[in-house]
Structure formats: structure tokens, C-alpha cells
C-alpha positions as CSV (number, residue, x, y, z in Angstrom):
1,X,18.8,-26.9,-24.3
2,X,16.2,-24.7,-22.6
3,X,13.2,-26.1,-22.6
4,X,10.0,-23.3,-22.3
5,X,6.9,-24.7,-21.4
6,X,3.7,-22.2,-22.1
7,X,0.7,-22.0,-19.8
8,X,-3.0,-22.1,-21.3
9,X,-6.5,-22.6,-20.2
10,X,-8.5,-25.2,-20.5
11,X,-10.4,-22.7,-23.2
12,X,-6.8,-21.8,-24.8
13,X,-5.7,-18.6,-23.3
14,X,-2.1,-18.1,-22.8
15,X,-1.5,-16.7,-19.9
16,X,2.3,-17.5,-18.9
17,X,5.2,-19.9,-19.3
18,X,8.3,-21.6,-17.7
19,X,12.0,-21.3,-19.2
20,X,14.4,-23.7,-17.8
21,X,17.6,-24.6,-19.0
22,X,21.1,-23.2,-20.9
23,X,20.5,-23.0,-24.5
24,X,24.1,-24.2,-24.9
25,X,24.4,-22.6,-28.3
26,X,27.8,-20.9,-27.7
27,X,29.3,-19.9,-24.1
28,X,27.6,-17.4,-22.0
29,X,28.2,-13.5,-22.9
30,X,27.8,-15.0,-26.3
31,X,24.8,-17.2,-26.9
32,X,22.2,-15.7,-29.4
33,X,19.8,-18.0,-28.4
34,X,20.1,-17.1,-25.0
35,X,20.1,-13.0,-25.6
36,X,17.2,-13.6,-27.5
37,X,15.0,-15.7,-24.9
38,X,16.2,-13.1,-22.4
39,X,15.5,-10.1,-24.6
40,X,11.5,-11.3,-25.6
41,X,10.8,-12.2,-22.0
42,X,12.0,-9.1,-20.4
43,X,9.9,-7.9,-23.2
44,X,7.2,-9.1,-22.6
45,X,7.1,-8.6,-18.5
46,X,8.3,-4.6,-19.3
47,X,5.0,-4.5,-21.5
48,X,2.8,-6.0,-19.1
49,X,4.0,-3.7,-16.6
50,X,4.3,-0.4,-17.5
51,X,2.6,-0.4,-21.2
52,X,-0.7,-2.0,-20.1
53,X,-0.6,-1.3,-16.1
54,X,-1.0,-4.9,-15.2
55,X,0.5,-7.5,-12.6
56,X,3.4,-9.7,-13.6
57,X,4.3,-12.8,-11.4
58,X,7.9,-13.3,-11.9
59,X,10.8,-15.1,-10.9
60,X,14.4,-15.5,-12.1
61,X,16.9,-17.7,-11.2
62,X,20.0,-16.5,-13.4
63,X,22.3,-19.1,-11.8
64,X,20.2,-22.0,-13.0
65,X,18.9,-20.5,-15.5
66,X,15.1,-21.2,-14.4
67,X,12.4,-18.2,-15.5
68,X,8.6,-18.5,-14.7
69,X,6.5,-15.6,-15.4
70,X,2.4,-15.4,-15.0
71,X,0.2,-12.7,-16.0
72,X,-3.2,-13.3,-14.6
73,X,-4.3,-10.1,-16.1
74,X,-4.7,-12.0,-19.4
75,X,-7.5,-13.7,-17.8
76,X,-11.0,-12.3,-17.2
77,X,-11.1,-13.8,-13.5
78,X,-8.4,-11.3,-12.6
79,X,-9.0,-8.7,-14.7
80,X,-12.3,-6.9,-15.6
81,X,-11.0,-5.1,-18.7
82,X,-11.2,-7.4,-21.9
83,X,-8.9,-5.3,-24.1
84,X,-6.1,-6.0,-21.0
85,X,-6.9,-9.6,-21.3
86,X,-6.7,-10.0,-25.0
87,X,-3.4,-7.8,-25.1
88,X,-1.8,-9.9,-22.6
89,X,-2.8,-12.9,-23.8
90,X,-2.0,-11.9,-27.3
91,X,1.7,-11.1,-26.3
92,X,2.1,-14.7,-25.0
93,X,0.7,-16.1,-27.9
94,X,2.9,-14.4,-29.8
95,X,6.0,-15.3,-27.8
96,X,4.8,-18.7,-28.2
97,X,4.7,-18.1,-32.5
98,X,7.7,-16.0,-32.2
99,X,9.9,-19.6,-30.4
100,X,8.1,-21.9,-33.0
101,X,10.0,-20.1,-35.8
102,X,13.0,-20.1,-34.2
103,X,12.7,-23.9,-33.5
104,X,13.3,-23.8,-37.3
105,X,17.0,-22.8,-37.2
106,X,17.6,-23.6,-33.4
107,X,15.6,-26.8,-33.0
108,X,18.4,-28.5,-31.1
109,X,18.8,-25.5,-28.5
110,X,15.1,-25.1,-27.8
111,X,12.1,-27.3,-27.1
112,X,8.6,-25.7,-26.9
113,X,5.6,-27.3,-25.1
114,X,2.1,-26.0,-23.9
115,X,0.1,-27.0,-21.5
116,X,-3.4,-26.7,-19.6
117,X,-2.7,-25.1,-16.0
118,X,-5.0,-23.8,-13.7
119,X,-4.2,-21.0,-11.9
């Protein structure tokens, strides 16, 4: 099961998350549950990035299967510019919609929590 765990402000602003975990749907080269966990999160760091210009703390571990990745720019302490903030912040929340649909069909190969974490 991978287990992501989102990150959020005390005043609700996503700002980053923690994947840990095989999804153990089907073996690896073959796991559609792990494609797509690996396909929205390099999304979503490519985006950061090079769409909106902003910093992405990341780091993979591809052997144990252990992803963190935090993007202070959707925060206004970081960064100055509020459309940056709410576009980040957006994307996360998104992600975080986006894995709470998929719990629907692949609820025993994903478990999705949020929590309050200061940065």
C-alpha cells in the first residue's frame, strides 16, 4: 500500500506531501497505481518548476519507494506573488481530490491523510 500523507497549514493551504510505500497492485514495470502516483507527482514538481518558475524541495528514494516533495512557493512567507501561491497550492489540492477518487476503485492500494505542518 503507499500511503501519501499531504502537508497543510494551520489556515488550510496545501503546500506539499509525503509518498511512502509500494502500491502492490501488480509487480513493478506493471503497476497502474504506481505509474499513475509517479506520473501526477512528476507532474506536478515539472509544473512548479518550469511552468510557474518556482522552487521545488524534492527527494526520491526509488529503491524504497519514499517521495517527499515541498513547494514553499504556495505560501505567501516564501513567495510575494499571490497568483504563484494560489497556483501552487491549487495543484496540491488538486492532487489531493485527484487520490481521493481514486481511493474509490484502489482503496486497498492507497491511503490518503493530511496533516498540519509547519514549515
Amino acid at each position: 500500500m503507499t500511503k501519501i500523507t499531504f502537508y497543510k497549514t494551520e489556515d488550510g493551504i496545501y503546500y506539499g506531501f509525503r509518498e511512502t510505500g509500494h502500491a502492490g497492485y501488480e509487480d513493478a514495470g506493471k503497476d497502474i497505481v504506481c505509474s499513475a502516483l509517479s506520473a501526477m507527482t512528476m507532474l506536478i514538481i515539472n509544473t512548479v518548476e518550469v511552468a510557474l518558475g518556482s522552487s521545488v524541495d524534492y527527494t526520491i528514494d526509488e529503491e524504497s519507494t519514499d517521495i517527499e516533495v515541498v513547494c514553499k512557493g504556495a505560501l505567501p512567507k516564501y513567495e510575494a506573488d499571490k497568483k504563484t501561491n494560489y497556483a501552487i497550492a491549487s495543484l496540491m489540492l488538486g492532487y489531493y481530490h485527484q487520490l481521493h477518487d481514486m481511493l474509490e476503485d484502489y482503496y486497498e492500494y492507497l491511503d490518503v491523510d493530511e496533516r498540519v505542518r509547519q514549515i
